[in-house]
Structure formats: structure tokens, C-alpha cells
C-alpha positions as CSV (number, residue, x, y, z in Angstrom):
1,X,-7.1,10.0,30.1
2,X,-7.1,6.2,29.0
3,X,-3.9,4.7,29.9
4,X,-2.6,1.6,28.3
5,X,0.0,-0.6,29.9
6,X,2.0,-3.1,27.1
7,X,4.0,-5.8,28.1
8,X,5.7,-8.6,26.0
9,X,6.8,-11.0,28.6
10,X,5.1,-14.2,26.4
11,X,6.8,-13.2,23.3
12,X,7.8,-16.7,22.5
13,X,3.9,-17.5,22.1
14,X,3.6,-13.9,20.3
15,X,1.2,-12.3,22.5
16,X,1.2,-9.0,24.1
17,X,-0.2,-8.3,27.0
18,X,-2.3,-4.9,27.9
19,X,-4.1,-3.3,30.7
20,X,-6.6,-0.7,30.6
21,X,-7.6,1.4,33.1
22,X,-10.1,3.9,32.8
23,X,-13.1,5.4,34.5
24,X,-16.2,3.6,32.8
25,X,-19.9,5.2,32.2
26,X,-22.4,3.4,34.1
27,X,-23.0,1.0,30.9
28,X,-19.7,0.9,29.4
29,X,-18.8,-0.8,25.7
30,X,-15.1,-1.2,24.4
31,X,-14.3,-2.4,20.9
32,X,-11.9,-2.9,18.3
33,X,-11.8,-1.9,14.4
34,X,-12.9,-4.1,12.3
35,X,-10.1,-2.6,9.8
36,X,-6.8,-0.3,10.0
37,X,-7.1,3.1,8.0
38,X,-5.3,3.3,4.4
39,X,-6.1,-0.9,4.1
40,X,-9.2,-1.2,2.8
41,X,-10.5,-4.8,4.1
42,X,-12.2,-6.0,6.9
43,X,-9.4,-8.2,9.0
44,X,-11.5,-8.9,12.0
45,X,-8.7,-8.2,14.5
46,X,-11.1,-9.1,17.6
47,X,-9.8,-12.8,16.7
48,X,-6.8,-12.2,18.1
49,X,-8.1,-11.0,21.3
50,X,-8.1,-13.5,24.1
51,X,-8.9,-13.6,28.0
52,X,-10.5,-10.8,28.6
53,X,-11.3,-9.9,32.3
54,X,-12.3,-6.9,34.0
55,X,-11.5,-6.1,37.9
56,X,-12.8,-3.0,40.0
57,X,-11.4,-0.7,42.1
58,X,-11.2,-2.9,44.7
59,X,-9.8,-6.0,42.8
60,X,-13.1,-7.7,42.1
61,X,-13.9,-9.8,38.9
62,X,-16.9,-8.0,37.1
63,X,-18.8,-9.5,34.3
64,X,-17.9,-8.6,30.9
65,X,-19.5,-9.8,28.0
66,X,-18.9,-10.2,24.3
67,X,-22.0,-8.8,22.3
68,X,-20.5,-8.0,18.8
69,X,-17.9,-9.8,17.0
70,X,-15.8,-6.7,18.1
71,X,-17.4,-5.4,21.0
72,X,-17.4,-6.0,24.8
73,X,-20.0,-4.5,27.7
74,X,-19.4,-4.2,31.2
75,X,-22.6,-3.6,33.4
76,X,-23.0,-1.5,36.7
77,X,-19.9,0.5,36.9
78,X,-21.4,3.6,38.2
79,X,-18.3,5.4,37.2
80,X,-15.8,3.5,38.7
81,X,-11.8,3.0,37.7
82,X,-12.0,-0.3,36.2
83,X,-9.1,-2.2,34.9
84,X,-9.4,-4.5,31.6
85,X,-6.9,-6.9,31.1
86,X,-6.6,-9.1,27.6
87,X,-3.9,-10.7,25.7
88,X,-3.8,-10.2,22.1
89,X,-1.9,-12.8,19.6
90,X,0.6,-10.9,17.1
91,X,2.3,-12.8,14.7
92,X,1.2,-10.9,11.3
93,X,4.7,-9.6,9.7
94,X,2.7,-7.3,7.6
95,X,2.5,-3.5,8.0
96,X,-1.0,-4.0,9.0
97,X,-1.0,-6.1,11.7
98,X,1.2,-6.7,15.1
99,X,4.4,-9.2,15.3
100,X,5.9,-10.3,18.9
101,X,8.9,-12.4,18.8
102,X,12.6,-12.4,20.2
103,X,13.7,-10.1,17.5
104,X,11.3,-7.3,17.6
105,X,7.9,-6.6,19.1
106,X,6.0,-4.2,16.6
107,X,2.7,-3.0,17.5
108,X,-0.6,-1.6,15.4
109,X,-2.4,0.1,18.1
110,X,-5.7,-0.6,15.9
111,X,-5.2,-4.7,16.5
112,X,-4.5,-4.6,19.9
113,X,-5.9,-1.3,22.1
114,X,-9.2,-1.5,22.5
115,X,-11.6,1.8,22.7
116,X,-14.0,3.3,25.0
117,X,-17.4,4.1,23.3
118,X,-18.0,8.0,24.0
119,X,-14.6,8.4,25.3
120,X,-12.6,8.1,21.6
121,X,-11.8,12.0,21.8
122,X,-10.0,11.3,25.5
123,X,-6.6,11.3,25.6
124,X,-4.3,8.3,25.6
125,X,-1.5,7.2,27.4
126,X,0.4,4.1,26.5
127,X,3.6,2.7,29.0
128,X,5.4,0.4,27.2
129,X,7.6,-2.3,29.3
130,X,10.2,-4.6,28.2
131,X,11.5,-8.0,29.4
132,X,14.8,-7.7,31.1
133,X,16.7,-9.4,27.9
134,X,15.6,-6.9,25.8
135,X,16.1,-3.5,27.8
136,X,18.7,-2.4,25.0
137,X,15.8,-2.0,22.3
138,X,14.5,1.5,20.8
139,X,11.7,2.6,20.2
140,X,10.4,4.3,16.6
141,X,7.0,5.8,16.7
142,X,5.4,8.8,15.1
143,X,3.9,9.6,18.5
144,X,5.6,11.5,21.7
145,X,7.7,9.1,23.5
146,X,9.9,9.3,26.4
147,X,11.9,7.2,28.2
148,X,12.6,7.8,32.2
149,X,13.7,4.2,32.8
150,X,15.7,1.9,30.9
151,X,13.5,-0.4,29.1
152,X,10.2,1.5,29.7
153,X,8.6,3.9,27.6
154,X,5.7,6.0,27.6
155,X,4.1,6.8,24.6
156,X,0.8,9.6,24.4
157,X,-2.3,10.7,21.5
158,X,-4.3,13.2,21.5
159,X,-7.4,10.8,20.8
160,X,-8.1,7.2,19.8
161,X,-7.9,8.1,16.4
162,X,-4.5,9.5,16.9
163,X,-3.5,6.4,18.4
164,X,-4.6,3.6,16.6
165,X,-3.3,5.8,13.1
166,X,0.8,5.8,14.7
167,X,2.2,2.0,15.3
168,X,5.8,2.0,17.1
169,X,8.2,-0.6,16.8
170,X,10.7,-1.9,19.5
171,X,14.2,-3.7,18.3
172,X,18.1,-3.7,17.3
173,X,17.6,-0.7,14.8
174,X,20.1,1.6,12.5
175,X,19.3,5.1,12.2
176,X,19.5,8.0,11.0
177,X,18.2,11.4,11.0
178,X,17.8,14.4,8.5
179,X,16.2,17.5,7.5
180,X,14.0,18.2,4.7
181,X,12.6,22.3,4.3
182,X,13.2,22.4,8.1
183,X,11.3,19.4,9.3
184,X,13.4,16.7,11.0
185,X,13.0,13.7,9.6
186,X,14.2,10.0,11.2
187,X,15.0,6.7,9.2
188,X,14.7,3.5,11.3
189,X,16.0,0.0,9.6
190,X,15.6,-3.4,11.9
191,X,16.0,-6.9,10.5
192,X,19.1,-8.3,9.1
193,X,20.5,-6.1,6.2
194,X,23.4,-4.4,5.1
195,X,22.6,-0.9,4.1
196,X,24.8,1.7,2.8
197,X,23.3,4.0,5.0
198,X,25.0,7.0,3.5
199,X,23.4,6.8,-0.3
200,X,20.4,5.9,1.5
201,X,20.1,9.4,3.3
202,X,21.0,11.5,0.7
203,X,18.4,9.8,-1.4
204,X,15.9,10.1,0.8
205,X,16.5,13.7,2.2
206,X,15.6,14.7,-1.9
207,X,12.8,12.9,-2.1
208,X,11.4,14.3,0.7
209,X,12.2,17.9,0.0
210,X,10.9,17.4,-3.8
211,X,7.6,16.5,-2.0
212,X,7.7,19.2,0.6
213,X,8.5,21.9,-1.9
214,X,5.8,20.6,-4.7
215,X,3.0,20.7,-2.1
216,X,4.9,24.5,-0.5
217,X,4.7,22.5,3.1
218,X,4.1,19.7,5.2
219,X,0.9,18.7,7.3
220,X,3.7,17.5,9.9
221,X,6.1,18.9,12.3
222,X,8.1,15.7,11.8
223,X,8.8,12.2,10.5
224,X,9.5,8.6,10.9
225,X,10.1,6.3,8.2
226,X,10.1,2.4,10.1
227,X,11.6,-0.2,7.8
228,X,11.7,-4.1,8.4
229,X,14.0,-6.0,6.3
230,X,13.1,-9.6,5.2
231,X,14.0,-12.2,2.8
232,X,11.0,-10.9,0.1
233,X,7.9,-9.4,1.9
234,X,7.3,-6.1,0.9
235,X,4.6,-3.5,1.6
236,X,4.1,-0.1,3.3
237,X,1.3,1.7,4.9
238,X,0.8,5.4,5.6
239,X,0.2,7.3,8.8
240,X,0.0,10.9,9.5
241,X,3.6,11.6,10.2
242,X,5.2,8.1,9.6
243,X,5.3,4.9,7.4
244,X,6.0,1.9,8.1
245,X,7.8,-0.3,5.7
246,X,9.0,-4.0,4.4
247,X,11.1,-5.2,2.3
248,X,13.5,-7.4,0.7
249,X,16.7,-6.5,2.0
250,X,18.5,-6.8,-1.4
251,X,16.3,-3.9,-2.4
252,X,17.9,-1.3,0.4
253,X,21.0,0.0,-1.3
254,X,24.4,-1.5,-1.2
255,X,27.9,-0.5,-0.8
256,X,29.0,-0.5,-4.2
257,X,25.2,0.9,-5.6
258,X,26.0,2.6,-8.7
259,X,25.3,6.2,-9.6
260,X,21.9,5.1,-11.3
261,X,20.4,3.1,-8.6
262,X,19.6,-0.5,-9.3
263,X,15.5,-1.7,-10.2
264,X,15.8,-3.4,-6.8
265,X,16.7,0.0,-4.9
266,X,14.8,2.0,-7.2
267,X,11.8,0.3,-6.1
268,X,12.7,0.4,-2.3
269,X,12.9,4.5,-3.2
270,X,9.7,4.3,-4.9
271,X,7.9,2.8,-2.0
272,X,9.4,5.5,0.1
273,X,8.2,7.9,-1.8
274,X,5.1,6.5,-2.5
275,X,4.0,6.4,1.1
276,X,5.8,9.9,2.4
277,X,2.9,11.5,-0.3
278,X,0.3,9.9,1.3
279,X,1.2,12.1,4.1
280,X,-0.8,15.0,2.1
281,X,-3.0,12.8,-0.3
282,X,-5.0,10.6,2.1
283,X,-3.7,11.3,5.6
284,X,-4.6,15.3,5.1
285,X,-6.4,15.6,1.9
286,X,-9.1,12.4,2.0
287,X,-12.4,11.5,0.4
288,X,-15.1,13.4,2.2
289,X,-16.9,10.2,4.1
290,X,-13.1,9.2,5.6
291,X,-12.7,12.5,7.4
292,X,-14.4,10.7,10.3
293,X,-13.3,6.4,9.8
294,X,-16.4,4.3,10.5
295,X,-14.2,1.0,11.8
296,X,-16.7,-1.1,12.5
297,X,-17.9,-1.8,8.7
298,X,-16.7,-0.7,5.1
299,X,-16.2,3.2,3.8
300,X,-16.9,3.0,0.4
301,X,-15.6,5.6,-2.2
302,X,-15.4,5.4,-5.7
303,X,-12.6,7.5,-5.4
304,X,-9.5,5.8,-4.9
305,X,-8.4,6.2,-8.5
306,X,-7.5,10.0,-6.9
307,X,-5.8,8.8,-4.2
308,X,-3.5,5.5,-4.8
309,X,-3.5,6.5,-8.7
310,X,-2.0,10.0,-8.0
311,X,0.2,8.7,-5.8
312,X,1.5,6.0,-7.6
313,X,2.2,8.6,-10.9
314,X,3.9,11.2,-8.5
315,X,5.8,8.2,-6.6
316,X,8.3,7.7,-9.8
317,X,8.4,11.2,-10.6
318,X,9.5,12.2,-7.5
319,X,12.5,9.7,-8.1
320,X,13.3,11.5,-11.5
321,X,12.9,15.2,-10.2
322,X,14.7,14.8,-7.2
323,X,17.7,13.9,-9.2
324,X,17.9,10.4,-7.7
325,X,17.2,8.7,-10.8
326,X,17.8,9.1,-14.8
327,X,15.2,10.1,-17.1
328,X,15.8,6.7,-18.8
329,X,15.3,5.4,-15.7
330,X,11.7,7.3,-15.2
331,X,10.8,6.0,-19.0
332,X,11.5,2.3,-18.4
333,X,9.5,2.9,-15.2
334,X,6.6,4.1,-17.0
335,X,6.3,1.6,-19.7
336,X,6.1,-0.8,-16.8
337,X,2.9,0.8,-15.7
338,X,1.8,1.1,-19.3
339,X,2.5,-2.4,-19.7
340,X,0.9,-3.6,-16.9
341,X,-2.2,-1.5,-17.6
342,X,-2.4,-3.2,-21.2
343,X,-1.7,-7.0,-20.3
344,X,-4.7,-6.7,-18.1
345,X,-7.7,-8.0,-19.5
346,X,-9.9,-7.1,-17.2
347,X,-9.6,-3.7,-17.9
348,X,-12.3,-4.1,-20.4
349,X,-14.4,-5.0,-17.9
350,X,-14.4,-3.0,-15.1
351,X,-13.8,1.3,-14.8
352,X,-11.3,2.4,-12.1
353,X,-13.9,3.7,-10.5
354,X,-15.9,0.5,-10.1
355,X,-12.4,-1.0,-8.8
356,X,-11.8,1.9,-5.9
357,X,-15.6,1.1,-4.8
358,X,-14.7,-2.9,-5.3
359,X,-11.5,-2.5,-3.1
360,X,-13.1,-4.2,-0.3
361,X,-14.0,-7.1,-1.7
362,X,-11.4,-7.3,-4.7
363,X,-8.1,-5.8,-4.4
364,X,-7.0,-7.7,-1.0
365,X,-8.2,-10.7,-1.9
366,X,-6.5,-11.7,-5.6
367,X,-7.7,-15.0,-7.3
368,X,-6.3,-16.5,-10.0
369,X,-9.1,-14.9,-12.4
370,X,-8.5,-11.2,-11.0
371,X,-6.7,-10.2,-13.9
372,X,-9.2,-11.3,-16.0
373,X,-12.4,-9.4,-13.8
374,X,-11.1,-6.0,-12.8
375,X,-8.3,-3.5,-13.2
376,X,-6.2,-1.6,-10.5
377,X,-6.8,1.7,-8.9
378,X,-3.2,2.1,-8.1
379,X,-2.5,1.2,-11.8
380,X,-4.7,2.4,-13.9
381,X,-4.8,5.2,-12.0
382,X,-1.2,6.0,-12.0
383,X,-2.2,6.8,-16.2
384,X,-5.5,8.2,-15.7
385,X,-3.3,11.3,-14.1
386,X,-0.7,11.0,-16.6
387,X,-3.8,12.0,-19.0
388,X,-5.0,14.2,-17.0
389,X,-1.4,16.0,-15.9
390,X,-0.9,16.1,-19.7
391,X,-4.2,17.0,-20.9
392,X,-3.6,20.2,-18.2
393,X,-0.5,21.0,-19.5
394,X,-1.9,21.2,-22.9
395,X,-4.6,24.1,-21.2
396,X,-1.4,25.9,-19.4
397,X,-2.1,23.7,-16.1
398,X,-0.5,20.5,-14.4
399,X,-1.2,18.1,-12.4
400,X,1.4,19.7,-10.1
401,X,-1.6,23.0,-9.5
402,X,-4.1,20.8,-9.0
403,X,-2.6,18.5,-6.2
404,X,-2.0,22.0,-5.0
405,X,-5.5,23.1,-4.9
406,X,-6.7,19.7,-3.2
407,X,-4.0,20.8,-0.5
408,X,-5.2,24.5,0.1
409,X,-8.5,23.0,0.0
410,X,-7.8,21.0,2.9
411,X,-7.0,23.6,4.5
412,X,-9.6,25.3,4.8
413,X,-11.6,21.8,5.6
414,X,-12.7,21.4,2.1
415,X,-12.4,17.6,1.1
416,X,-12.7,15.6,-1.6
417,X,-15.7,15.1,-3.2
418,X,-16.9,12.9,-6.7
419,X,-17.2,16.7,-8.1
420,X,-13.8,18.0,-7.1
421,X,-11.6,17.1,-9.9
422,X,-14.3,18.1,-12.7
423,X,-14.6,21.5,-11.0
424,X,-10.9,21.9,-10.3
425,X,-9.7,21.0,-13.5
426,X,-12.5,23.4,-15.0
427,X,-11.0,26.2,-12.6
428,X,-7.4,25.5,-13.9
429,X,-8.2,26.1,-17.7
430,X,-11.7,27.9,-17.8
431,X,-12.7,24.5,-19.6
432,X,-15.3,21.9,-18.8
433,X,-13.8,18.6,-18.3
434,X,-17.1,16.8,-17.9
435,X,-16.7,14.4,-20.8
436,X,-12.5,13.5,-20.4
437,X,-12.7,12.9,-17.2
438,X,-16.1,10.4,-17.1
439,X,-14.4,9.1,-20.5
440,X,-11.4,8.6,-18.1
441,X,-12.9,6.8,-14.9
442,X,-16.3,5.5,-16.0
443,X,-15.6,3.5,-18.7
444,X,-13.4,0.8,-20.0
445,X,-12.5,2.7,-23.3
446,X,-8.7,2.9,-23.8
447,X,-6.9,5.7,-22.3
448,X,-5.4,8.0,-25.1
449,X,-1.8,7.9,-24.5
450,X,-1.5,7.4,-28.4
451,X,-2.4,11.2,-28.5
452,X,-1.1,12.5,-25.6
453,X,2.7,11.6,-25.7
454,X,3.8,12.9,-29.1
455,X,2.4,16.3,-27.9
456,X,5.1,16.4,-25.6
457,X,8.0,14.7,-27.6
458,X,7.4,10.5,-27.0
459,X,7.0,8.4,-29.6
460,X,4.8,5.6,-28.6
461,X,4.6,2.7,-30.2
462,X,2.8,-0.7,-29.3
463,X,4.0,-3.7,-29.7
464,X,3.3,-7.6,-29.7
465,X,5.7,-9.4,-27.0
466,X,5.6,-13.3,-26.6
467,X,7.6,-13.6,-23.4
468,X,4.0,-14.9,-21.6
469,X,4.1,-18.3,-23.1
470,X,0.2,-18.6,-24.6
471,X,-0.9,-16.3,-22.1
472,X,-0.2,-18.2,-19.4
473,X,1.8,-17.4,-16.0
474,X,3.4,-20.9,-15.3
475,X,5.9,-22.3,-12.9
476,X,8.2,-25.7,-13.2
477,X,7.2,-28.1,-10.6
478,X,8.0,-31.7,-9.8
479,X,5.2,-32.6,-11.9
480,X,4.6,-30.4,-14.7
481,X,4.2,-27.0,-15.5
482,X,1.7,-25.4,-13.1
483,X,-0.6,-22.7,-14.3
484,X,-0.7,-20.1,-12.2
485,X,-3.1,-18.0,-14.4
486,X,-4.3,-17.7,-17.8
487,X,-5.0,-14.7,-19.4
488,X,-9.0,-14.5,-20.6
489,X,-7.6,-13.3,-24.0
490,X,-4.4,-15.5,-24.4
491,X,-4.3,-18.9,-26.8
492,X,-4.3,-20.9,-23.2
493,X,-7.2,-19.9,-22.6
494,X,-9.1,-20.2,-25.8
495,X,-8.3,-23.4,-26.1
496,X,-9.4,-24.6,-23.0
497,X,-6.6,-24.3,-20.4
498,X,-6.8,-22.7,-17.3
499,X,-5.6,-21.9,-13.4
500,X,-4.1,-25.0,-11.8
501,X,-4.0,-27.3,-14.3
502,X,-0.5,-28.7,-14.6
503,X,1.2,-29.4,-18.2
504,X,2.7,-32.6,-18.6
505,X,3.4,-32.7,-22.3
506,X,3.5,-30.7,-25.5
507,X,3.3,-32.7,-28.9
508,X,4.7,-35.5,-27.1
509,X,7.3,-33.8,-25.5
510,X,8.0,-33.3,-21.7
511,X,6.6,-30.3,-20.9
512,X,8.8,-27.3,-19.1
513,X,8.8,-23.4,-18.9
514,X,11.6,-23.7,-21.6
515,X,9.7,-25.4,-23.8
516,X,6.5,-23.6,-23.5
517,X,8.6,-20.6,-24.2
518,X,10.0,-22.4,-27.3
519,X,6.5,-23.0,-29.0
520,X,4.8,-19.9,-28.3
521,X,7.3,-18.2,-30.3
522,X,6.3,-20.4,-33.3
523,X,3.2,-21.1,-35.7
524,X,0.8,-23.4,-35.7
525,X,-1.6,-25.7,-33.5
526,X,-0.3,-27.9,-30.9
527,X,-1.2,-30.5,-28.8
528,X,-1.3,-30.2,-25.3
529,X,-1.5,-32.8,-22.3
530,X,-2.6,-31.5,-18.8
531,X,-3.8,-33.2,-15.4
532,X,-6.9,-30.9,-14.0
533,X,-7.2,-32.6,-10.7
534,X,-6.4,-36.0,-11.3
535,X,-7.8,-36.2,-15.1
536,X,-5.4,-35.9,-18.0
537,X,-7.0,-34.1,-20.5
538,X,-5.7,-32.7,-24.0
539,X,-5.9,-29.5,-25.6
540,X,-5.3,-28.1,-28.9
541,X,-3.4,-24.7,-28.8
542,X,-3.2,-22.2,-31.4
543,X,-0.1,-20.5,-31.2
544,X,-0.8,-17.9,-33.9
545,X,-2.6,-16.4,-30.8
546,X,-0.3,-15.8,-28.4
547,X,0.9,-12.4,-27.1
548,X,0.9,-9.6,-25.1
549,X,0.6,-6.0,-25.8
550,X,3.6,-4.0,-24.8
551,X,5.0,-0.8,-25.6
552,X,7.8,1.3,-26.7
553,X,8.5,4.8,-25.6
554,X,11.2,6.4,-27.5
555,X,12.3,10.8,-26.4
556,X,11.6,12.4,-29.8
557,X,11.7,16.0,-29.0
558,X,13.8,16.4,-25.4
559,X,12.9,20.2,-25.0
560,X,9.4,19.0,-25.0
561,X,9.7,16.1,-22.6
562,X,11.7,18.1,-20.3
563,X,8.9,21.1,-20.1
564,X,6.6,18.2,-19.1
565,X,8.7,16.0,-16.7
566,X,10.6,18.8,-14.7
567,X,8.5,21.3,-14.2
């Protein structure tokens, strides 16, 4: 067993303290990942490692050395207990990362414990202790946890991996716990908020047993949703039988939220249900190079489109088929996706598979030309299984039987392979798929929704929408208009504009967000003054154009929509 001591008595300088004890091979290594499953960049979290120092049985210094940016050796331990003590920094308030301060001390085992090389498959031990002022916290963790003395906990893993996949927060927390299909279920909440904790249960308890019952069970005995509420961060990452959350606290539901839930708590419930799927899609059912992480360096796949795009389509549906939300609702939710997917230049340039292989050097790391150079997994995968889901139906299938299928297939220790959707989709309708599906995720034609919705009763309709002033995402400063991005295909950008260039006037005029607004909706050229640096320069604009591609989705036949959306 490798047992972990955590303390927190420097939490006003954000570090955490741990102690490792552990008997060492006679050439020992420890390191760190390089990267957290279910984020795909490499964060270097060894940065935040400091003071390491390594003691004997007897209480003698031994020499450890750093030989890898995330990797440590000790030398002549002839099997020996040896004790490892390091601080690590934590002040990263994202799900991905570790946070110390006087409010709550969260903790991402894959930033902070190190590992044993040869020993990951041991067992793990972590005792948690608090400061003396802070004795009242609770803990929330996905792992086993007791708590003998006030203000300590122990916390155990089967394995590293176990470990390092289950982060556990200590703090002032509401709860609350349920059942969904016989699996009990806990909902923790710290920060400042003010939740109506009653519509938030009964919400949540449906989603959950939509999910349960559409997959037939759980790959879980239980459940921890862990929710930090802030000002406006918001995020969420999976683990195997917990998520843990942020968000803006005026998206958690209030005590007069109306029967249709507002778009700020809709999306809260989306994110909730987004990551409780990734419980079966990505934490059981996985691409067949992440059954076994390498965290040292990048796990490419091509097949994140499957993963984050499935989920994403199923994360809204849920909401409509658990009852929690309207059909209109589900409708206006979806031609936000559509939307999305067609104000997006760059999906003309890059397949969704190219983007799921490109994650790790892409998606994290947003410029102000990303729209213009690639397209999302998450989004443009979210449609590529509406086609395919509707596209099944049309053959007597769903989408619903072949999420199933990836699930029994799990199972049995079959993962997910580049094949596994062709040959799945063939064994659903006794049709090859070969040509949809590379038509689908290999290249950068347009997805045919235009054929697919009026088979099952939605009229869809695009539209021109000039509410993104010449193409361009702007923001009133002090002094101008700053760009924030121009579209590759919008008038901005034709004539010359572009990221970070600040608008000063327009045909003489002072320029403003108002105004910009004002003249995109007309005809004609216009004249443009902008600083780019500290150069004014001037730009001729053609308004005629300007605008984005929107749509309209309108219920034409309800019997048909409802055999697709409920079933």
C-alpha cells in the first residue's frame, strides 16, 4: 500500500502539503502526469511541485534527483520505507487543477500525488488532515472515505489510476442525496449561492434515471455530483462515478424558477447531464488506445467526434425526455448548435475528425483565428449524430441501439475502434454505411440536415441574420471598439479588418457597438478608421456583405417529431 498523508496548514500561500511513504525498489522513480484524463492538453503539473526531499527509515536525507520534467529518482534504497515529502502550489479554480484557500481546499489527485513506477497497480491510501479552524468541513469524493476523528479523513483506491481519476473537495457544502434505478446518488454545492435545492433534486433525480434507463444500467454503484459556485467560471469534467462542476451561481435554479426552467438553469442541467453520460461514454466505453492512459505524453484519437459529440446531442435530449424541459425548449436548443455549427468558418477547413486528433494542440488553446482554422468536436459532433440517429431511424434503428451496443460491447472488453461505428451501424440496418459516415467525419462537405428534418416533421429553413456587425465580435472600450475576432468570411474581414484592431470612427462618426450595429444593417460602402497598434489606418467596408447564416426550425408534422424525439 502507498499511503498519502494531505495537509493544508499553508492555505493562505495555496499549498498543500503531502507525505509519501512507501517501500521503494532498489532504483526507485516517482512522477507526475503530464495531463488529467477527459482534458486533453498537456498542463505540466510538475511546475507546481516544490521542495522535494526524501528521508529513510531512520530519518536520514537521501538524494533525490529530478531527471524528467516530471520525474524524480532516488538511488540505493535496497527496499527500504522511505518517506517523500513535497509541497505542491494549488490555486487553479478549474475542474482540472487543485485550489487551497480559506474557503475550500479541493484536490486533483493527478496534480498533486505523485506515483511509484512499477507500483501503479498498488493500493492507495490517502489521510486527509485539516487545520484546527476548519474541522467543521466535509468531504465529497467519489472514493471510500471515512472519518474516525473530527477533522481527519481517510480516503482509499484500488490503484493509482483509481486515484488520480476521483478528486474530493473539503468545505461549507449543501447537500443532498437521491436515488436514481436504485443507485444512490449525492449532490454537493459549495461557494456562495442560493439554490432552490428542492427543483434542483427533482430535476436531477430524472435526468439521471433517463440516462440509467436508456443505457439499461450503470457502470457505478454510486454517485457524486461536486458543484463550485462562482461569479461566471464554468466547466465540468468526468470521472468514473463523479463530476465535478463550476458554475455561475445565477445558473443554479432559484426560488421562484418557473415551470420551464430558465436558459441560465437549463444550461446548469445540461452540464449535469452532459457529464453524468460520460460516466458510460468515455469513463467505461473509451477509444481503444485510452483503455490504458499514457500520462506522460499525448493519446491521440481521431475519435472524439464519438465521444464529446454524442454526448453533447444526448446532453439536451436528456433534458427534453426526462420531462425537465419543453420541446420548444429542446428546438431553440438545437438551432443553437446548428447555428453555431454554421457561423463557423472554419468548418470548411478542417473535418471533425482532424479536430478530435487536433484537440491537443487546438481546442484548449483558442486564438482569435480559431473560428476561422477548425471546427469543434463537441459541436459539430453533437450534428454529426443527429444525422446519424436520424439516418438510423430512417433504417428502423436509433442512435439510442447503438449507444447501447457500444455499452454491451464494453462489457465484454470490446472498445472503441475507427471501425466500430461503420460496422455497428451496418449491423443495425443490414446496410453499409461506408460512404455516410466518411461523408460525415472526413470531410468538410455540409451536413444534410436540409434532408433529414422534413422526414421527421421540421421545417428547416436558413436564414441571413445581421446581429454580428460585419462579421465581427467587438466590445466598447475606453478607446474604441475592440475587435475581438473577425470572421474569415464576414465584410470586416474582406476589407481588411482584423483581431485587435480598435475602431475609432465610421464615416466620420464616433465609433460604438451601437453604431456598428446601425450600419451593418444598411447598404453600401463605408469608411472605416482603426488604430492597429499605434497606426490609424482606414478601411473601406462593404456592407452588402455582412451576415451570418442562421436557421429556423419550425414542428410541421408533431406525430413525426415525437416518434423521433421520445423514443
Amino acid at each position: 500500500m502507498l499511503h498519502y498523508q494531505i495537509e493544508f496548514d499553508d492555505y493562505q500561500q495555496h499549498l498543500i502539503h503531502v507525505t509519501l511513504r512507501f517501500v521503494a525498489n532498489p532504483t526507485q522513480e516517482l512522477w507526475l502526469p503530464t495531463w488529467i484524463p477527459g482534458s486533453y492538453l498537456i498542463r505540466e503539473f510538475a511546475k507546481h511541485i516544490e521542495s522535494v526531499k526524501a528521508y529513510d527509515e531512520a530519518g536520514r536525507e537521501l538524494k533525490i534527483s529530478k531527471f524528467e520534467k516530471n520525474k524524480w529518482r532516488l538511488f540505493n534504497t535496497d527496499h527500504e520505507l522511505i518517506t517523500v515529502e513535497y509541497d505542491v502550489y494549488a490555486y487553479d479554480l478549474s475542474v482540472r487543477g487543485s485550489y487551497v484557500d480559506q474557503t475550500r481546499f479541493y484536490v486533483n489527485p493527478a496534480c498533486v500525488c505523485l506515483s511509484l513506477k512499477d507500483q501503479e497497480e498498488a493500493e492507495c491510501e490517502l489521510e486527509v488532515f485539516l487545520p484546527d479552524e476548519f474541522k467543521h468541513f466535509t468531504v465529497a469524493t467519489g472514493l471510500a472515505s471515512k472519518s474516525l476523528v473530527k477533522g481527519r479523513y481517510t480516503l482509499k483506491a484500488d490503484n493509482y489510476m483509481q486515484l488520480i481519476d476521483s478528486p474530493f473537495e473539503l468545505a461549507d457544502q449543501t447537500r443532498f442525496s437521491f436515488e436514481a434505478e436504485g443507485i444512490q446518488h449525492e449532490f454537493v454545492i459549495s461557494g456562495k449561492h442560493a439554490t432552490n435545492v428542492e427543483r434542483l433534486q427533482a430535476d436531477i433525480q430524472k435526468i439521471c434515471q433517463t440516462e440509467i434507463q436508456l443505457f439499461g444500467s450503470a457502470p457505478f454503484k454510486n454517485y457524486v455530483f461536486m458543484t463550485m459556485a462562482t461569479g461566471n467560471s464554468y466547466g465540468g469534467l468526468e470521472h468514473p462515478n463523479s463530476t465535478s462542476l463550476i458554475t455561475p451561481r445565477d445558473d443554479l435554479p432559484k426560488a421562484n424558477e418557473p415551470e420551464e426552467p430558465s436558459e441560465d438553469y437549463q444550461r446548469f442541467l445540461g452540464l449535469c447531464s452532459h457529464e453524468y453520460f460520460h460516466s458510460w461514454l468515455v469513463k467505461y466505453i473509451r477509444p481503444e488506445n485510452f483503455v490504458n492512459y499514457d500520462l506522460h505524453k499525448e493519446s491521440y484519437t481521431s475519435l472524439l467526434w464519438i465521444f464529446e459529440g454524442f454526448t453533447s446531442y444526448y446532453d439536451d435530449l436528456i433534458l427534453l425526455r426526462s420531462g425537465v424541459i419543453s420541446q420548444a425548449s429542446y428546438l431553440k436548443l438545437l438551432k443553437t448548435q446548428i447555428d453555431r455549427y454554421l457561423q463557423n468558418p472554419g468548418r470548411e477547413v478542417q473535418s471533425v475528425a482532424e479536430s478530435s486528433f487536433d484537440t491537443w494542440i487546438k481546442f484548449y488553446r483558442p486564438d482569435e483565428n480559431s473560428n476561422n482554422a477548425g471546427t469543434s468536436y463537441y459541436n459539430k459532433g453533437c450534428l454529426v449524430a443527429l444525422c446519424l440517429d436520424l439516418g438510423l431511424r430512417l433504417r428502423g434503428s436509433s442512435l439510442d441501439a447503438l449507444v447501447r451496443k457500444l455499452y454491451e460491447n464494453a462489457q465484454k472488453g470490446i472498445q472503441v475502434s475507427e471501425r466500430s461505428i461503420f460496422d455497428l451501424c451496418e449491423e443495425l440496418t443490414g446496410h453499409s454505411w461506408l460512404e455516410q459516415i466518411n461523408h460525415l467525419i472526413y470531410t468538410t462537405d455540409e451536413l444534410p440536415l436540409d434532408q433529414l428534418f422534413p422526414e421527421f416533421g421540421i421545417e428547416y429553413q436558413v436564414k441571413n441574420d445581421k446581429t454580428q456587425p460585419f462579421g465581427l465580435k467587438v466590445a466598447d472600450k475606453p478607446e474604441g471598439v475592440m475587435i475581438q475576432q473577425a470572421r474569415r468570411d464576414g465584410a470586416g474581414a474582406k476589407a481588411g479588418l482584423s483581431a485587435n484592431d480598435v475602431i475609432v470612427a465610421i464615416d466620420g462618426l464616433k465609433a460604438s457597438e451601437k453604431l456598428l450595429a446601425k450600419y451593418a444593417k444598411q447598404q453600401g460602402k463605408f469608411v472605416v478608421h482603426a488604430f492597429r497598434r499605434d497606426e490609424l489606418l482606414q478601411f473601406t467596408v462593404n456592407a452588402a456583405e455582412t451576415g451570418l447564416t442562421t436557421v429556423e426550425l419550425k414542428v410541421d408534422d408533431q406525430q413525426k417529431v415525437d416518434g423521433w424525439l421520445n423514443k
